[in-house]
C-alpha positions in Angstrom: 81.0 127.6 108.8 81.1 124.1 108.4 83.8 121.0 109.0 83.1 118.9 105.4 85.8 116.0 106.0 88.7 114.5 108.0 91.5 112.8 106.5 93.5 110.9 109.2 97.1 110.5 109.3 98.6 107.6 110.4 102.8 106.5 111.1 104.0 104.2 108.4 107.8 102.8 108.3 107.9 101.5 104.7 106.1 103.5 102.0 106.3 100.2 99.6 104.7 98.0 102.1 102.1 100.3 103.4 101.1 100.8 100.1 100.7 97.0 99.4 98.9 96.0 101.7 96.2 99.1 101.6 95.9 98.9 97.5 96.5 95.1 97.1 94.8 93.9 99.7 92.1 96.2 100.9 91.1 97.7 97.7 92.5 101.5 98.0 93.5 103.5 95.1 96.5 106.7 95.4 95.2 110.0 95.2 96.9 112.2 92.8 100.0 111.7 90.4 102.7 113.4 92.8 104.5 111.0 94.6 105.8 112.4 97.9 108.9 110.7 99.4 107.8 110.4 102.8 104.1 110.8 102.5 101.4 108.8 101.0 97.8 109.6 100.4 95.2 106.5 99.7 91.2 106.5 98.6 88.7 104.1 99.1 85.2 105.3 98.0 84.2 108.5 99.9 87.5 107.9 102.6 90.9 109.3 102.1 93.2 107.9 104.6 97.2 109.6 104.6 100.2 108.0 105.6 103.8 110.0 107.0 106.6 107.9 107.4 108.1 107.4 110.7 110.9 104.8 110.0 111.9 104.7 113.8 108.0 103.5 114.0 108.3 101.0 117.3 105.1 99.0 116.1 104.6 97.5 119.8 104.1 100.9 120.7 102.0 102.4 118.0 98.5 102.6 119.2 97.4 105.0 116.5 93.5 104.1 115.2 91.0 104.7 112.5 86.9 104.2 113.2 85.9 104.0 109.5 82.3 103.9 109.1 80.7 101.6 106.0 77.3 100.1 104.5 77.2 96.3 104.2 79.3 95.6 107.0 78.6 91.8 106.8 79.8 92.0 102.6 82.8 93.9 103.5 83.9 91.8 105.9 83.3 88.2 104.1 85.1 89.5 101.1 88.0 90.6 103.1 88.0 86.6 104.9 87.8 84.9 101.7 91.0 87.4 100.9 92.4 86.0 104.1 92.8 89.5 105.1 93.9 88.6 108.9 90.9 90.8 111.7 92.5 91.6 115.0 92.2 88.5 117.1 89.7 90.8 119.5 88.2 92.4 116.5 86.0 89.9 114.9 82.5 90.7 113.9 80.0 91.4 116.5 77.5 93.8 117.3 78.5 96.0 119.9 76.6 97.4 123.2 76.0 100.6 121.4 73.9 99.5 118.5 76.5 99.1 115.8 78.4 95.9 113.9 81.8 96.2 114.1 85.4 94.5 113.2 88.5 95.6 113.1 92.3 94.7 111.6 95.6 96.0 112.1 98.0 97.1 108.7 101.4 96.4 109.3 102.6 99.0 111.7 99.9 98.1 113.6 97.6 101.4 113.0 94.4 100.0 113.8 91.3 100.0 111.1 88.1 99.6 113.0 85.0 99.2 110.7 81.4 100.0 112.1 77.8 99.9 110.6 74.7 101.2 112.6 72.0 99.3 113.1 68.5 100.5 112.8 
C-alpha cells in the first residue's frame, strides 16, 4: 500500500476570480472539460490544487494554507515579481532555519501559497 498524491482543497468565494488569478497570473491550467458549478480543479506541472466554493468565505478569517514544494525557487520567484504578482508582506524570499528557500503569497480569499526549495 502506498499514498501516490495529495490534492489540497482550498475555500474560494468567486469561481471567476479564483480562476483568474491562478491561470492568468500564476500560470495554472483546468483539469478536465467538466465544469463543476461550485468546484474547480487547477494544474501546474506535477500539482493539482482544488478549489470548493464557500461564498460566506470571511477572508479575515480564512487561515487555510498550501506548502508547495518547487526546483528553481529563485526563477520562480523573479518571474512572478516582474509579473508584479504581490508575496505576503512576511513572505519574501529567504532561506529558512531549516535548510530550505522559501516565499509565500496569498490568492484572493487569502488561502495561503507557501513555496519552498531545499537546499543541499
Amino acid at each position: 500500500m502506498q499514498l501516490t498524491d495529495i490534492h489540497p482543497k482550498l475555500p474560494m468565494r468567486n469561481k471567476a476570480k479564483t480562476l483568474a488569478f491562478y491561470t492568468q497570473k500564476l500560470g495554472f491550467s483546468t483539469v478536465g472539460s467538466t465544469d463543476y458549478p461550485d468546484y474547480l480543479m487547477l494544474c501546474k506541472d506535477q500539482i493539482e490544487i482544488h478549489f470548493f466554493a464557500f461564498a460566506d468565505l470571511n477572508p479575515s478569517e480564512n487561515y487555510a494554507q498550501v506548502y508547495i514544494r518547487v526546483q528553481d525557487i529563485d526563477a520562480l520567484y523573479q518571474l512572478w515579481i516582474a509579473q508584479g504578482i504581490a508575496i505576503h508582506p512576511n513572505g519574501a524570499l529567504s532561506v529558512k532555519p531549516w535548510g530550505v528557500k522559501e516565499f509565500a503569497l496569498l490568492d484572493d480569499d487569502m488561502n495561503l501559497l507557501t513555496f519552498g526549495e531545499v537546499l543541499n
